[in-house]
C-alpha positions in Angstrom: 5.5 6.5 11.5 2.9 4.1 13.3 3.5 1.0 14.1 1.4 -1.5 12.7 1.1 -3.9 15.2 0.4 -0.7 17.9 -2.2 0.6 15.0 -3.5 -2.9 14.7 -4.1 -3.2 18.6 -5.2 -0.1 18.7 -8.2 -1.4 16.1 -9.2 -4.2 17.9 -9.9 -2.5 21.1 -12.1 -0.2 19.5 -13.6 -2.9 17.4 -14.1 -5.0 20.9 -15.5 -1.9 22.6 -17.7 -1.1 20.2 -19.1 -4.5 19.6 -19.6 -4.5 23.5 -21.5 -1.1 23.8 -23.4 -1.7 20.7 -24.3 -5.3 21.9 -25.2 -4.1 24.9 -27.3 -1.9 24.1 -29.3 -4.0 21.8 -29.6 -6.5 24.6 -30.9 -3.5 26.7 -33.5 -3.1 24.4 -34.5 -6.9 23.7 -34.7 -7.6 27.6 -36.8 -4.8 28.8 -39.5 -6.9 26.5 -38.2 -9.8 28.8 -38.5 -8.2 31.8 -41.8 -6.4 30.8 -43.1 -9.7 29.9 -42.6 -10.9 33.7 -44.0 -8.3 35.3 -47.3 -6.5 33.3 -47.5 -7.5 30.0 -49.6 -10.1 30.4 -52.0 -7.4 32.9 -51.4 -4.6 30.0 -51.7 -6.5 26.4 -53.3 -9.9 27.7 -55.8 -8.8 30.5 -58.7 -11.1 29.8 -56.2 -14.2 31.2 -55.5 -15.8 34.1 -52.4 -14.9 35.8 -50.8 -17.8 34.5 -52.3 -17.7 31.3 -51.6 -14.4 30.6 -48.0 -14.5 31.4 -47.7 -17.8 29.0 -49.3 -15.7 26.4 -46.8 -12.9 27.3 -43.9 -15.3 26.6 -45.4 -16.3 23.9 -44.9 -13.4 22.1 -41.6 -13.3 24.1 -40.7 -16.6 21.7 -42.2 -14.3 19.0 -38.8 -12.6 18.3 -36.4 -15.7 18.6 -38.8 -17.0 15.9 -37.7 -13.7 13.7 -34.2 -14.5 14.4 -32.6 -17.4 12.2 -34.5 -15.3 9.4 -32.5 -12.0 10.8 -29.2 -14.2 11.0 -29.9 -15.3 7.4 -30.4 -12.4 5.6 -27.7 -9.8 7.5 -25.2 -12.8 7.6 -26.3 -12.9 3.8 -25.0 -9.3 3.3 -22.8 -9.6 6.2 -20.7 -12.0 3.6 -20.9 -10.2 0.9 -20.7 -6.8 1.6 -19.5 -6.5 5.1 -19.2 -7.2 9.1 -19.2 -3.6 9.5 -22.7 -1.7 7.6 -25.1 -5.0 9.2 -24.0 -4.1 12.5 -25.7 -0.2 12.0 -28.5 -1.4 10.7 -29.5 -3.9 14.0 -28.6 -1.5 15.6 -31.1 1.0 14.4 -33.7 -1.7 13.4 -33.2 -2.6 17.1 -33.6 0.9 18.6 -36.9 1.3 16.4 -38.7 -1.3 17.3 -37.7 -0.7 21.2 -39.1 2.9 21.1 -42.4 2.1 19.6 -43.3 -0.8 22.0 -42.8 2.0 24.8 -45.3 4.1 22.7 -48.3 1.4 21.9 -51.5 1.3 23.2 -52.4 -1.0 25.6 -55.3 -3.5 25.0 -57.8 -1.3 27.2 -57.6 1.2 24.6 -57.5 -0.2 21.3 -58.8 -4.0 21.7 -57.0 -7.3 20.3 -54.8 -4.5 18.0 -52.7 -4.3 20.8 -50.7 -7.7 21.3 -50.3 -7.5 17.8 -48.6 -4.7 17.3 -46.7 -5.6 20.2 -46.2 -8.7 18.7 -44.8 -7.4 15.1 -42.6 -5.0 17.3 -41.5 -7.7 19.1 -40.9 -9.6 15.4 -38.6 -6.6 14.2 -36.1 -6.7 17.3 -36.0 -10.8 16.6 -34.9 -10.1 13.4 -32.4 -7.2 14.2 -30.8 -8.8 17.4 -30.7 -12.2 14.7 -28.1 -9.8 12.5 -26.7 -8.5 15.5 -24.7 -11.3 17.6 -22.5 -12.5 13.9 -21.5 -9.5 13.2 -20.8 -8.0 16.6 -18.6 -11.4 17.7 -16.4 -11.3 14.3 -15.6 -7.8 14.1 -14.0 -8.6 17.9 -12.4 -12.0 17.0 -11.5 -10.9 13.4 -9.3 -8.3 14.5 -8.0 -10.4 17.2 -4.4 -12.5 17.2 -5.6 -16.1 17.5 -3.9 -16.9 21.3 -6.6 -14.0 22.3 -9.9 -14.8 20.1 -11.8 -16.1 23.1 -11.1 -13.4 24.8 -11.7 -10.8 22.4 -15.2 -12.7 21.2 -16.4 -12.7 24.7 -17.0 -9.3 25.3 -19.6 -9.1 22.8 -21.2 -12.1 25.2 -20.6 -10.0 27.9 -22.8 -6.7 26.4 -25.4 -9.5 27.2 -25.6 -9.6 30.8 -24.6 -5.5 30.9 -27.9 -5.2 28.4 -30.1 -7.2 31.1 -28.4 -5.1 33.9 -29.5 -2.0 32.0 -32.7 -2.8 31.7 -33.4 -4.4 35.4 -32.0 -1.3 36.7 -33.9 1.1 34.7 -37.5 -1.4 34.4 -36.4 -1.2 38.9 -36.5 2.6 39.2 -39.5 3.2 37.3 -41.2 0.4 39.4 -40.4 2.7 42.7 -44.0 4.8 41.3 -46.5 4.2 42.9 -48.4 0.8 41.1 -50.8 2.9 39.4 -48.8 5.4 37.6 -45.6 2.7 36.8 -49.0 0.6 35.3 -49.9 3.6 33.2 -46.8 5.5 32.0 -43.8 4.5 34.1 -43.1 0.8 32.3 -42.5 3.1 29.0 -39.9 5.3 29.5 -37.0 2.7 29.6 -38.3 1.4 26.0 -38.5 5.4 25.1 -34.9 6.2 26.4 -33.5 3.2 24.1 -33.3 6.4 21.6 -30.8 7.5 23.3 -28.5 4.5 23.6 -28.8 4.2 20.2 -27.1 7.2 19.3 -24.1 6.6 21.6 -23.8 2.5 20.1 -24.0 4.2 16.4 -21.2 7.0 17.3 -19.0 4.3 18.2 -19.3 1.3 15.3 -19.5 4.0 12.7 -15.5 4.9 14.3 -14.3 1.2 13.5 -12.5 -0.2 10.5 -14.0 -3.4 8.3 -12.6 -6.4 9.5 -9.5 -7.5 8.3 -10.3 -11.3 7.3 -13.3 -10.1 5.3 -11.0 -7.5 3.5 -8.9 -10.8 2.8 -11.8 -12.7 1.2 -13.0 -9.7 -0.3 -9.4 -9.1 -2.0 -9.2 -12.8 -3.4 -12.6 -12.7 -5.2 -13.4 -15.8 -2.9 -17.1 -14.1 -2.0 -19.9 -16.6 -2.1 -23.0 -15.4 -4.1 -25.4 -17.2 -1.9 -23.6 -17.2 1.7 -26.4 -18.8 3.4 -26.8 -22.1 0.9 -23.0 -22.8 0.6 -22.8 -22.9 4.3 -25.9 -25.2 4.5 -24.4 -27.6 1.7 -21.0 -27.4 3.2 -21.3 -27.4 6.5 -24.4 -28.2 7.6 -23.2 -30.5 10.7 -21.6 -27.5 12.3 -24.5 -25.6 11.9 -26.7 -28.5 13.7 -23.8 -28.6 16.4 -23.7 -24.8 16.7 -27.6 -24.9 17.4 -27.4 -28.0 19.9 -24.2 -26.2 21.5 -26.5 -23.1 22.5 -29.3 -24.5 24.7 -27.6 -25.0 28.1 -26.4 -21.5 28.1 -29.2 -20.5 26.8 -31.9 -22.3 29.1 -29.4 -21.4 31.5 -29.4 -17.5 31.3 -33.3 -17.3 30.7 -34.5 -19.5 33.3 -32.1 -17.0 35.7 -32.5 -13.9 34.3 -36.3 -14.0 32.8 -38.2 -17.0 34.3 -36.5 -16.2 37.4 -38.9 -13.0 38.0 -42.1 -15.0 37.6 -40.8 -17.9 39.8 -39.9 -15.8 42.5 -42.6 -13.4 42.4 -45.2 -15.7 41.6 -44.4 -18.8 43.6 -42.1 -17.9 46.5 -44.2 -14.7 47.1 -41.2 -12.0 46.8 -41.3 -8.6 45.8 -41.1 -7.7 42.3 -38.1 -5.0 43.5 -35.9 -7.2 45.6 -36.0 -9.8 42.3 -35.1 -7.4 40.1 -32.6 -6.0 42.1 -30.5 -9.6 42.7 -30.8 -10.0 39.1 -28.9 -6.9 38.4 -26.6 -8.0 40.7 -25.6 -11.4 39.1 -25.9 -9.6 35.9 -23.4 -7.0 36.8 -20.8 -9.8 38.2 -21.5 -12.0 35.0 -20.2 -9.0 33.2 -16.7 -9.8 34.8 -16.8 -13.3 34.6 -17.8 -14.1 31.1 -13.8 -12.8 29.9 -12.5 -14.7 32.9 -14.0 -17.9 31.5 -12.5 -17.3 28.2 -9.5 -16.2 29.2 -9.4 -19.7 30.7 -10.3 -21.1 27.3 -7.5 -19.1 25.6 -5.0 -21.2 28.1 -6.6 -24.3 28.0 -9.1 -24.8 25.8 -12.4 -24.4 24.7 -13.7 -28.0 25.2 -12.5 -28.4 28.5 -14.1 -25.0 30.0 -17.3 -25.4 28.0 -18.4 -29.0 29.0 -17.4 -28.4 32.7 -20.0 -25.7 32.4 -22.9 -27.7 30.9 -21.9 -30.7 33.9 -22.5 -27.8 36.3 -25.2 -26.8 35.1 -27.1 -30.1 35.4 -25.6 -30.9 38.5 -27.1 -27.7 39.9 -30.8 -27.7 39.0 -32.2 -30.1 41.6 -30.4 -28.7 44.6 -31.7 -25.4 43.2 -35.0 -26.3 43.0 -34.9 -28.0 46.4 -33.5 -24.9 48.3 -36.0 -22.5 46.7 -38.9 -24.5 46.8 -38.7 -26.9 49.5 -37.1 -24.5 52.4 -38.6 -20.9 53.6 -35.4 -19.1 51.6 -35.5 -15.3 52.1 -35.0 -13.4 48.3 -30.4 -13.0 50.2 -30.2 -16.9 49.9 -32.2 -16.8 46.4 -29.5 -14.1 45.2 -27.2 -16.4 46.1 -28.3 -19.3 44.6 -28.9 -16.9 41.3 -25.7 -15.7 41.4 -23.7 -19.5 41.1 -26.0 -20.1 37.9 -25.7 -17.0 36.3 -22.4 -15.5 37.4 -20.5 -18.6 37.9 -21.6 -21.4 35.8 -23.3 -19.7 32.7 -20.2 -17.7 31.7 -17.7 -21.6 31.5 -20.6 -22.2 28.4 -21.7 -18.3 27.0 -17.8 -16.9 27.1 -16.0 -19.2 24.9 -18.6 -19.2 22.5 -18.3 -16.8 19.9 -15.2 -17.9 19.1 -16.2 -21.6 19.0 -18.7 -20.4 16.7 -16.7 -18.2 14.7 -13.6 -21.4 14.0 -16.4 -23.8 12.9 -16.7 -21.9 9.8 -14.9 -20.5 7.3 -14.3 -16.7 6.9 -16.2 -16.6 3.5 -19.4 -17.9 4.9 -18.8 -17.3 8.7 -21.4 -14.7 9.4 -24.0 -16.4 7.4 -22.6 -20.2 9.5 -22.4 -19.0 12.7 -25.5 -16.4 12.8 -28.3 -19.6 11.5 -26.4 -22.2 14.2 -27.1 -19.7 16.7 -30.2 -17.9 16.1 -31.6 -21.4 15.4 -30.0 -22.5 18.9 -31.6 -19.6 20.8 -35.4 -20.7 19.7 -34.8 -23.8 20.9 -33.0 -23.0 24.1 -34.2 -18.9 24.8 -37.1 -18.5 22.9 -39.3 -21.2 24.4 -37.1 -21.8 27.7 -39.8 -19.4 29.7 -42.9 -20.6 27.6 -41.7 -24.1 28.6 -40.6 -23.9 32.1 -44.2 -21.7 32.6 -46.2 -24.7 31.4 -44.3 -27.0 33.3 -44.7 -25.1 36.6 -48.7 -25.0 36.2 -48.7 -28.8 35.8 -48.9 -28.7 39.5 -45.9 -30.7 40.4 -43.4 -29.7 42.7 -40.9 -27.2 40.7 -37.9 -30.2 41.6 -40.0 -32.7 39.8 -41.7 -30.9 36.7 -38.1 -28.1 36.0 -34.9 -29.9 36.8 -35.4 -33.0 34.0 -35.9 -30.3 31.6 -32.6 -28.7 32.6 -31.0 -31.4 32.7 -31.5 -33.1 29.4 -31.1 -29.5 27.5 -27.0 -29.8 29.0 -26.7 -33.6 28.6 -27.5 -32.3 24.7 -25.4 -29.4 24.9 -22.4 -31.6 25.9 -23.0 -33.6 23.5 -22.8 -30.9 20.4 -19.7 -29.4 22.2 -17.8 -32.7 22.4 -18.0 -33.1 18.7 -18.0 -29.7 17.9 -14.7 -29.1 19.2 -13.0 -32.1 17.4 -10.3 -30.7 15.2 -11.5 -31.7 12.1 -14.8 -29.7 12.8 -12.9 -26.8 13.1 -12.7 -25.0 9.8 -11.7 -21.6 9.8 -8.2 -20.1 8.8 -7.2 -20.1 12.2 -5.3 -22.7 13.7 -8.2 -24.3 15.9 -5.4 -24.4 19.6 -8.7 -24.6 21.5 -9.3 -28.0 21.0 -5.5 -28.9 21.4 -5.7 -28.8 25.3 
């Protein structure tokens, strides 16, 4: 006979390493836009630009999909809540993968005129609205079939496919840029879109193994399904969902100014190669991998308040010297890696690993996909979407990057702290699980 506890462990580590391949590869597939939109976009779809104007307009329709993305978030966590964690989860995934393979396959605006951007625009719509479905689901089948002393730790490995997406693509967008310039120009930047077919496979293999989770069997079982997810969550909670959205954009300004903005930066205003950036951004990437499930192991022990507002005090503490070192001394792209790797590898993971399961006790189980999905996707407009729009514009104001970046930074975690101090308050905690985060 099995054990049901060993059964039951035995389910959760499948449903935590599926939710981390199958995040990760949908992060694979919505950062090679990211990455792409650094480096050639904005010569490919947006040629008749300056350089700075065409990579604006290039993260432009890089905000394009975090515009999609509370609508994804609304309509998965819609069925998400009703039907399942389980079948919304396949669907991004292959709504993802679709999307991904036909951006490698478009033509460019040399070929077919002002029809290009926008089909690279409505691609870059549909992996908004899939990756919007994606992060609920992904984070509650992990901390839904997780005992509540290791939620943090179960939710943060679906944070962690993140980083491992943006290593993915950095390596593979990095070995296709070894052509020579012409030939990466012409064919080379596509393959890593066209090989997302192939991840997609492997990420479907594995959810399709894993069982329903076990809390929306519960609500499923008591007839306690709400017809309209999305609105009772609005007229219930709609606090959270404000504090959920104000809670994401340190982490999220965070990992975009270091892992998207931090391409153009270097490239375009310390004068580095385009290889040697992308190649210390895989590198922090690959360590944040690690440290995301230290830092909420630490929250497991003590706390989630405690860990996630020392992260958002870092953070603002960080951005002037940062700016200062990389702007105001001759730095060589070593000392830049270095200074990447404390704000992506050390500080972003206190704020983006105890997250999910922040997210996933401010709400209950009957409307927690719909809750948690609309706080976040609304959050990451405001603090991903924009982030490299924003920090772009503010660069070409002329000032020195100290003066026109680090205020920016710095108010986006003085709000952050703020949603996370209340949001971690007891009484804001609402889900059936005891909320011993906030105890500590």
């Amino acid at each position: 006979m099995i054990n049901k506890n060993t059964a039951s462990n035995d389910m959760m580590k499948r449903a935590i390493i599926a939710s981390f391949i199958g995040t990760t590869v949908e992060w694979y597939d919505f950062f090679l836009y990211g990455t792409a939109s650094a480096l050639i976009f904005n010569h490919l779809f947006f040629p008749n630009f300056s350089d700075i104007a065409g990579t604006m307009a290039s993260f432009g329709a890089f905000a394009a999909g975090f515009i999609a993305r509370p609508i994804g978030g609304v309509v998965f966590g819609h069925f998400g809540d009703r039907v399942g964690r389980k079948s919304m989860l396949i669907y991004s995934l292959v709504g993802m993968g679709l999307a991904t393979v036909a951006i490698g396959l478009l033509p460019t605006y040399e070929q077919v005129g002002l029809l290009a951007p926008m089909l690279l625009i409505l691609c870059r719509l549909v992996q908004g609205f899939a990756v919007g479905g994606e992060w609920g689901g992904a984070v509650l089948m992990s901390v839904e079939h997780a005992p509540k002393r290791r939620r943090c730790l179960a939710g943060s490995w679906t944070q962690a496919g993140s980083p491992a997406g943006l290593v993915l693509a950095t390596v593979a967008f990095g070995l296709f840029s070894l052509l020579p310039n012409k030939e990466f120009m012409a064919w080379g930047w596509r393959i890593p879109f066209i090989l997302s077919s192939f991840l997609i496979v492997v990420g479907l293999f594995l959810r399709l193994k894993v069982i329903e989770s076990p809390e929306f069997n519960e609500v499923k079982k008591s007839k306690r399904r709400s017809k309209l997810p999305i609105l009772d969550a609005i007229k219930k909670h709609p606090l959270n969902i404000m504090l959920a959205a104000g809670a994401c954009l340190a982490p999220f300004v965070n990992f975009y100014f270091f892992a998207v903005f931090i391409l153009t930066y270097a490239t375009n205003i310390l004068g580095m190669e385009r290889g040697s950036v992308l190649l210390m951004v895989a590198i922090a990437s690959i360590i944040e991998v690690a440290t995301i499930p230290l830092a909420a192991l630490l929250a497991d022990h003590i706390g989630i308040r405690k860990v996630f507002l020392t992260g958002t005090v870092l953070f603002a503490l960080y951005t002037y010297p940062f700016f200062f070192i990389s702007s105001e001394l001759d730095i060589s792209a070593t000392t830049l890696g270095i200074l990447t790797f404390i704000g992506l590898s050390l500080i972003h993971p206190l704020m983006y690993g105890p997250m999910a399961t922040l997210f996933a006790e401010m709400f209950t189980p009957a409307v927690r996909y719909s809750g948690a999905s609309l706080g976040y996707q609304i959050g990451a407009i405001l603090g991903g979407g924009f982030a490299p729009l924003i920090l772009t514009s503010l660069l070409s104001s002329g000032l020195s990057p100290k003066v026109s970046l680090s205020p920016y930074l710095i108010i986006v975690s003085i709000l952050t702290f703020i949603a996370v101090y209340f949001a971690t308050r007891n009484k804001r905690m609402l889900s059936s699980t005891p909320a011993y985060s906030t105890a500590r």
